[in-house]
C-alpha positions in Angstrom: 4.7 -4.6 13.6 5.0 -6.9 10.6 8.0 -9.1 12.8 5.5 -10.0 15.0 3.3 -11.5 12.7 4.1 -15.3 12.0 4.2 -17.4 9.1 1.0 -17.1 7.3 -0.3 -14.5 8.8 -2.4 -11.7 7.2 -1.1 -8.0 7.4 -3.4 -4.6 6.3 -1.7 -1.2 6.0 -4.7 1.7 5.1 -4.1 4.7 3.8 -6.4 6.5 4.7 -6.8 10.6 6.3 -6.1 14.0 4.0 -5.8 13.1 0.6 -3.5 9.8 -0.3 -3.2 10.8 -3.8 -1.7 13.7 -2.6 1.6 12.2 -2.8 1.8 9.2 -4.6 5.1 8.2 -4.3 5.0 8.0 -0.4 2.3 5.1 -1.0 4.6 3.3 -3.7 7.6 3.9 -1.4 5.7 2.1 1.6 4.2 -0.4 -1.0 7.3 -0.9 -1.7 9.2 -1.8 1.5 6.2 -3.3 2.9 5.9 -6.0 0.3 9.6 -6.8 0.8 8.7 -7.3 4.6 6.0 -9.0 4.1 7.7 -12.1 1.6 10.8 -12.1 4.2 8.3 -12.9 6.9 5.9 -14.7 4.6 3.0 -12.8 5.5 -0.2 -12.2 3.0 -0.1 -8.0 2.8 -3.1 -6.2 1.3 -2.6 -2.2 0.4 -6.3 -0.4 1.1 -6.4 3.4 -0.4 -9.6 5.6 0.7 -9.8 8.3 -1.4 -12.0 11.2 -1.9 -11.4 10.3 -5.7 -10.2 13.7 -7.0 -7.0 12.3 -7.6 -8.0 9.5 -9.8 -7.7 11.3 -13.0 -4.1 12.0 -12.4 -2.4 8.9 -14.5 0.6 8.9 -12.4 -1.6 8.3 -9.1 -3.6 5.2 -11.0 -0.3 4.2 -12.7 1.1 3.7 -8.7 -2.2 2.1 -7.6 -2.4 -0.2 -10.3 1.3 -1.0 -10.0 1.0 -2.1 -5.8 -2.8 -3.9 -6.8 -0.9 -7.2 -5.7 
């Protein structure tokens, strides 16, 4: 979906559904690979988590939110 986007344009991925936090990695992997996609293309990406907030406590879940906060 992002190559469709032009120049400039603005591009949301939520995570949303379940639990996230479960699996924090899968977020940074997508985080990951979305932000290179999205400064090939020149797009402005924003990363939105809902979260039931269990999983907030767990440092290595905030660690990877923090980390993608771009």
């Amino acid at each position: 979906l992002m190559t469709r986007c032009l120049p400039g344009d603005r591009f949301q991925i939520n995570f949303i559904g379940g639990e996230p936090l479960l699996y924090p990695e899968i977020i940074d992997e997508i985080a990951n690979y979305a932000f290179q996609l999205a400064e090939k293309n020149e797009l402005a990406l924003r990363l939105s988590v809902i979260t039931n907030g269990t999983r907030l406590f767990d440092s290595h879940a905030l660690d990877i939110l923090i980390k993608n906060k771009r």
